[in-house]
C-alpha positions as CSV (number, residue, x, y, z in Angstrom):
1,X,-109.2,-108.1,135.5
2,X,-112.8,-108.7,137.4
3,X,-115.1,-110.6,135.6
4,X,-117.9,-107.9,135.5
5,X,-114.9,-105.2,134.0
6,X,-114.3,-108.0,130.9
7,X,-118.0,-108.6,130.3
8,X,-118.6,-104.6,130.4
9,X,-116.0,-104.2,127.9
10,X,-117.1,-107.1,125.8
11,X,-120.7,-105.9,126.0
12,X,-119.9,-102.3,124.9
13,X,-117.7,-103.1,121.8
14,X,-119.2,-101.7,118.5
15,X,-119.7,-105.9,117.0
16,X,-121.3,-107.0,119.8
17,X,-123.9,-104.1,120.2
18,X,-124.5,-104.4,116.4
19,X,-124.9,-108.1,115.8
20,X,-127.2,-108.0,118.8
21,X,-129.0,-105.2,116.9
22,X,-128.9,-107.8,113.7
23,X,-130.4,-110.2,115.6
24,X,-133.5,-108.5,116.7
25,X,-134.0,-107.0,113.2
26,X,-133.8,-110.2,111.7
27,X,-135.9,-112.4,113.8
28,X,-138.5,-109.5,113.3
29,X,-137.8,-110.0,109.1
30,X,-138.7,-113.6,109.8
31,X,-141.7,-112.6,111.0
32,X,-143.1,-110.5,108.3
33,X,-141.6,-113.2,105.6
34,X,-143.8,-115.6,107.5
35,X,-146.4,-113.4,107.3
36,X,-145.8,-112.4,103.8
37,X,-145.6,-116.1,102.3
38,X,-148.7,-117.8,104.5
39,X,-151.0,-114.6,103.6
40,X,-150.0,-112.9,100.4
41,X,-148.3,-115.9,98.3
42,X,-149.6,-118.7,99.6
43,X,-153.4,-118.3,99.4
44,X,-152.9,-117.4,95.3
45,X,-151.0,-120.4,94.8
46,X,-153.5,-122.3,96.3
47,X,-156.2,-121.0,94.6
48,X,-154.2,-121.9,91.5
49,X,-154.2,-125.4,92.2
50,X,-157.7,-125.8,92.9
51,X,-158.3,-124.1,96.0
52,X,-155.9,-126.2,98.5
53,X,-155.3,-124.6,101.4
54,X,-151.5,-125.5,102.0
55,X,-151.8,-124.8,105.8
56,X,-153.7,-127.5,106.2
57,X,-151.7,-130.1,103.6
58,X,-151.1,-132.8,106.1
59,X,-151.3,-136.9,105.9
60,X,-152.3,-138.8,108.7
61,X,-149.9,-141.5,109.6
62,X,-152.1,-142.9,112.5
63,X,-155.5,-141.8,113.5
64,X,-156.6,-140.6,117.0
65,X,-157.4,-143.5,119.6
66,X,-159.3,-142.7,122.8
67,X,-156.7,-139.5,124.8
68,X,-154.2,-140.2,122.0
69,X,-153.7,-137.4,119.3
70,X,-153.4,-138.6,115.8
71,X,-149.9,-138.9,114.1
72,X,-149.9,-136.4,111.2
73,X,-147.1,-134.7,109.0
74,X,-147.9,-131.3,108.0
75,X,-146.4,-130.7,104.6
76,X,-148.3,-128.1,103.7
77,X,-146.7,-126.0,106.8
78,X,-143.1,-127.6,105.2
79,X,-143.6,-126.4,101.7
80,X,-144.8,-123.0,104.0
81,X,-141.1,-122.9,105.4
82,X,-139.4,-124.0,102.9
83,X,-140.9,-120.5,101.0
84,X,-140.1,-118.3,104.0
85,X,-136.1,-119.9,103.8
86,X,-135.7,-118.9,100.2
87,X,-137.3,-115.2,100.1
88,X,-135.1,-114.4,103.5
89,X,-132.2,-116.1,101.7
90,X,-132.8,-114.2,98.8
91,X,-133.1,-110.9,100.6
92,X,-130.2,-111.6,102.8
93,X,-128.0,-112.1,99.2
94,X,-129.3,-108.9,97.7
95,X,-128.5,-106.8,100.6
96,X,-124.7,-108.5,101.0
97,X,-124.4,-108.4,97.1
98,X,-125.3,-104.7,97.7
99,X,-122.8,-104.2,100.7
100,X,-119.9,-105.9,98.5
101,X,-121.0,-103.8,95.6
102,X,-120.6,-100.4,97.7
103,X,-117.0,-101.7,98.8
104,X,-115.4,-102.8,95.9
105,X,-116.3,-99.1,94.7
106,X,-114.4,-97.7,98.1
107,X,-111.5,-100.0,97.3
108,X,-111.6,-98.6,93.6
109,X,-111.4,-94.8,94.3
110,X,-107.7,-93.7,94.5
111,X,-106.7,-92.5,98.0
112,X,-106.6,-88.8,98.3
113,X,-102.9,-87.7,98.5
114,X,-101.8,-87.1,101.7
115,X,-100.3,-83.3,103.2
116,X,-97.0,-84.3,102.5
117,X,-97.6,-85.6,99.2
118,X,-99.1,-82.2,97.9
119,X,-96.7,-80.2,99.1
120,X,-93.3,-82.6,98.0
121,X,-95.9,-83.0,94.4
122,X,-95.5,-78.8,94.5
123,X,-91.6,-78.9,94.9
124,X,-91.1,-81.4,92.4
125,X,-93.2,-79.0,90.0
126,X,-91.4,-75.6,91.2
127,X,-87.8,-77.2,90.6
128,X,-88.8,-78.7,86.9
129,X,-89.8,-75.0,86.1
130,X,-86.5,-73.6,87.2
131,X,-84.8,-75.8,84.4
């Protein structure tokens, strides 16, 4: 098999198209949680402790000398991340909480009797009401 004929079918199965989809849509999520915590929850918080602006939550471990930046650890951005992490998290249980929901229920729900089934189920009446 040529090596372009394995990578077509690999490329064109159903998983790989989806997960690629998943991908996209999620890194696009990320975004908008980003978004969502730096604009919307962050900024209230802030104001809550007395105006800090958590963006800009950093200590300085060595000042700037001459051409050389100064050393600094953004925590602020950290605590920033660490926020995005556990609303995508949280979203990402929901929606897989709701998928395992939906198929326990499919699992639950007795399997339609097949052609066959009917039709022996209608014999087995017919002879019981000859008796």
């Amino acid at each position: 098999m040529s090596m372009m004929k394995e990578f077509k079918e690999f490329a064109v199965k159903g998983n790989v198209v989806d997960m690629a989809v998943g991908i996209v849509i999620g890194g696009a999520f990320g975004k908008i949680v980003s978004s969502f915590v730096a604009d919307v929850i962050m900024p209230p918080i802030g104001v809550m402790l007395g105006g800090v602006d958590f963006s800009k939550l950093a200590y300085t471990v060595k000042d700037a000398a001459g051409d050389a930046p100064a050393v600094v650890v953004s925590y602020g951005k950290f605590i920033q991340t660490i926020l995005d992490f556990i609303i995508i998290a949280f979203a990402i249980f929901v929606v897989v909480k709701a998928i395992n929901s939906l198929k326990r229920k499919e699992a639950e729900a007795p399997a339609e009797p097949s052609a066959q089934e009917k039709l022996l189920g209608e014999i087995r009446d017919l002879l019981k009401d000859r008796k």
